[in-house]
C-alpha positions as CSV (number, residue, x, y, z in Angstrom):
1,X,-13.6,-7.0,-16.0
2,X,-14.5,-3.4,-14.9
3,X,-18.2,-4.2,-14.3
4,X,-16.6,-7.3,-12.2
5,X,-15.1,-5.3,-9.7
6,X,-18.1,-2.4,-9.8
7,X,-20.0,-5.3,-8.1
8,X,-17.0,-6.4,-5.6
9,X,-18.1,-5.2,-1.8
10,X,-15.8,-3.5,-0.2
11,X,-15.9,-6.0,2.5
12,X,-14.8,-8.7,-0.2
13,X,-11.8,-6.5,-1.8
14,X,-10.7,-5.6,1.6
15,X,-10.4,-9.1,2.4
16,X,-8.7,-10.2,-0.7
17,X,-6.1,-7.1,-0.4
18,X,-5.2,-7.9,3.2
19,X,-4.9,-11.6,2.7
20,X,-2.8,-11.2,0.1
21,X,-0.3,-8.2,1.6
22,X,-0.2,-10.2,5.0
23,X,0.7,-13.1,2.8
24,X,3.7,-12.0,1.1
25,X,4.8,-10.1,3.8
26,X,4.8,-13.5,6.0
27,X,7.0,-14.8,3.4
28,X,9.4,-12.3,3.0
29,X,9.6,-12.1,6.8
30,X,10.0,-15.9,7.2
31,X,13.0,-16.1,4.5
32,X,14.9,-12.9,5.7
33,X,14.3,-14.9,9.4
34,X,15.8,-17.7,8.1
35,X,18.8,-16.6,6.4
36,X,19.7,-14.5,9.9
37,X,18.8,-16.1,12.5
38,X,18.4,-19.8,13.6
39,X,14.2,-19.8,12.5
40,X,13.0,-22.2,15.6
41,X,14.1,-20.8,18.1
42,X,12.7,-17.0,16.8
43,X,9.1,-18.1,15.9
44,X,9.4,-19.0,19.7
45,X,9.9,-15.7,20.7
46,X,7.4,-12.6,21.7
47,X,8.6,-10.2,19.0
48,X,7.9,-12.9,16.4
49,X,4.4,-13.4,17.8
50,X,3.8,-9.5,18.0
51,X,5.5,-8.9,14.4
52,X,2.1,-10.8,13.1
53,X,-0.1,-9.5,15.1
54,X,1.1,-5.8,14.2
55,X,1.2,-7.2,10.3
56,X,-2.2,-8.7,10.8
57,X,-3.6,-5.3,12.1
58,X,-1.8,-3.7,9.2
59,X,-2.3,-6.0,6.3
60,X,-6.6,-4.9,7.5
61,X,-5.8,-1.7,7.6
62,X,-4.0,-1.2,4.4
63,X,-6.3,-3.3,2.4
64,X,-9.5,-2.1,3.6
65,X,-7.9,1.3,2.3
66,X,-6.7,0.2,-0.9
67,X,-10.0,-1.4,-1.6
68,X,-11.5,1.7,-0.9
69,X,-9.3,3.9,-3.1
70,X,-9.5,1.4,-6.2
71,X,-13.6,1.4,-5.4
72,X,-13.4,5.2,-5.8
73,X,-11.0,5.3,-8.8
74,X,-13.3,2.9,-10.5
75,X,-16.1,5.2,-9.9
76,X,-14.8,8.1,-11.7
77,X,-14.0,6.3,-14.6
């Protein structure tokens, strides 16, 4: 399993680690949204739309760096 990610691009584990942190932060989002608030009418709204575009720019972000970081620790080893 090691050598398996010593041969992952970053490009690949960034992608996997933002998919999957925008992901469950969608969900999470989504069932807080609908025990508050009435859910059609807010995925309607602008702060909805810029709460996932601000997650989506995030979720790269963080997972281009965590990619990075678990690259680098795997190097050490």
């Amino acid at each position: 399993m090691n050598n398996k990610l010593a041969n992952t691009s970053l490009l690949k584990l960034g992608i996997r680690f933002s998919v999957v942190f925008f992901i469950v932060a969608v969900i999470i989002k989504v069932f807080l949204s609908v025990i508050s608030k009435d859910f059609s009418e807010y995925v309607k709204t602008s702060e909805f739309r810029n709460y996932i575009i601000v997650l989506a720019l995030f979720s790269l972000v963080y997972g281009f760096l965590m990619a990075r970081f678990q690259l680098k620790k795997h190097k050490k080893k």
